[in-house]
C-alpha positions as CSV (number, residue, x, y, z in Angstrom):
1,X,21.3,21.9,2.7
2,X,23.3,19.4,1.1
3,X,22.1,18.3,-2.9
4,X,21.8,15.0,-1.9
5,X,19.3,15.8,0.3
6,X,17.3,17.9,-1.6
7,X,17.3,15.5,-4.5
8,X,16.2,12.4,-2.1
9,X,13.1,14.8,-1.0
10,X,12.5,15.6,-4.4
11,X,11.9,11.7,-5.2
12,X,10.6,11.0,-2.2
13,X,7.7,13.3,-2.6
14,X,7.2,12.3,-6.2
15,X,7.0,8.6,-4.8
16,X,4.5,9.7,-2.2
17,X,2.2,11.6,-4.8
18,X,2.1,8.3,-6.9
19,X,1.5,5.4,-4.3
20,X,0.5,7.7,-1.2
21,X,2.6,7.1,2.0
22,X,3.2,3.1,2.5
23,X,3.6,3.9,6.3
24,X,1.4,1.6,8.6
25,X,-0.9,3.0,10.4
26,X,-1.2,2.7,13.9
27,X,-3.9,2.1,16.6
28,X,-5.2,-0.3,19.8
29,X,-6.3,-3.7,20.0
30,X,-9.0,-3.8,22.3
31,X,-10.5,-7.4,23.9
32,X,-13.6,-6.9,25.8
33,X,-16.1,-9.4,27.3
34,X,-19.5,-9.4,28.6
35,X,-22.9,-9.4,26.9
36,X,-24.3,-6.4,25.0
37,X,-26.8,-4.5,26.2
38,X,-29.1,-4.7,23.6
39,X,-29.1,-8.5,23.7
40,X,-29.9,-8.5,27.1
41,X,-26.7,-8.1,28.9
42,X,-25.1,-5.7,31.6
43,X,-22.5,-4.6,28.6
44,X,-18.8,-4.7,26.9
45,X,-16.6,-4.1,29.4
46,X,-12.6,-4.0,28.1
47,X,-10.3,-6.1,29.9
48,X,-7.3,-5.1,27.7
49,X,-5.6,-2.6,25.2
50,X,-2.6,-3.3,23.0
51,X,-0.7,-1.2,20.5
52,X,-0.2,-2.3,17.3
53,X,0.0,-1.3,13.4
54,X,-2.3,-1.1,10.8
55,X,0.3,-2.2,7.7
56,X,-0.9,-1.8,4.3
57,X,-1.4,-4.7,2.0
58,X,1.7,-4.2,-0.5
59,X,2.8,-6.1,-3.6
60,X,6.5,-6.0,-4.8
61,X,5.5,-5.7,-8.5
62,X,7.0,-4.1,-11.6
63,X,5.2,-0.7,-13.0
64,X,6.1,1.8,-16.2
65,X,7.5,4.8,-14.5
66,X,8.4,7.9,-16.6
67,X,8.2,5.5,-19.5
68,X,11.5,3.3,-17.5
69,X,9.9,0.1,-15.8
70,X,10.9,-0.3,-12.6
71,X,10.0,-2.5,-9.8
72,X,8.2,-0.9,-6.7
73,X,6.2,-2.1,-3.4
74,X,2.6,-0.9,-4.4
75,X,-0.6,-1.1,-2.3
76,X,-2.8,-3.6,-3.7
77,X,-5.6,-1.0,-3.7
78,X,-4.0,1.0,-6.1
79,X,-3.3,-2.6,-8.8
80,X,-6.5,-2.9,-8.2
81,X,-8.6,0.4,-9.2
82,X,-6.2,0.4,-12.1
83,X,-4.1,3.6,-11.1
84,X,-0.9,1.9,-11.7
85,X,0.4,1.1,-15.3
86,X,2.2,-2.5,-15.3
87,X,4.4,-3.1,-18.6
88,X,3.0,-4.6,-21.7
89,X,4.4,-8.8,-21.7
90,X,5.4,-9.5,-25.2
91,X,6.0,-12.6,-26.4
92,X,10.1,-13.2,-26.9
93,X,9.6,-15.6,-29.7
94,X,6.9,-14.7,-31.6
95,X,7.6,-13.6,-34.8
96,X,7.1,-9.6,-36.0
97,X,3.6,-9.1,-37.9
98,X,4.6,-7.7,-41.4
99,X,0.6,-6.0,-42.5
């Protein structure tokens, strides 16, 4: 096995252990029609089922990494519970406080 190879797994896997695995998911569309029972009807019956994907809700934003800041597609979930770190803005006029 090549380096390069190896290398890409390596980052790969660290990638996966910080944002999980941004693959969609995937599953069926269903479309059914009729009345259900317990509101009085005969019952759902499908009349159709599509493919399709589940995709995660991801935001192209910029997070500390290894103390670098680099920008990365993260699942909003994640900005959200506060499990990624998003570099401090500073001000590039403001003066330096001298205490």
């Amino acid at each position: 096995m090549s380096t390069l190879k190896k290398n890409k797994r390596i980052k790969r896997a660290a990638q996966v252990e910080l944002y999980g695995d941004l693959k969609p998911g995937r599953g069926n569309k269903k479309v059914e029609r009729g009345k259900a029972k317990y509101l009085g009807g005969n019952g759902r019956k499908t009349t159709g089922i599509s493919k399709r994907v589940y995709r995660q809700n991801l935001k192209k934003i910029q997070v500390v990494e290894n103390g670098s800041v680099v920008t990365r597609r993260v699942p909003v979930r994640l900005i959200r519970s506060g499990a990624i770190i998003k570099p401090v803005a500073t001000d590039p006029f403001a003066l330096p406080d001298h205490n």
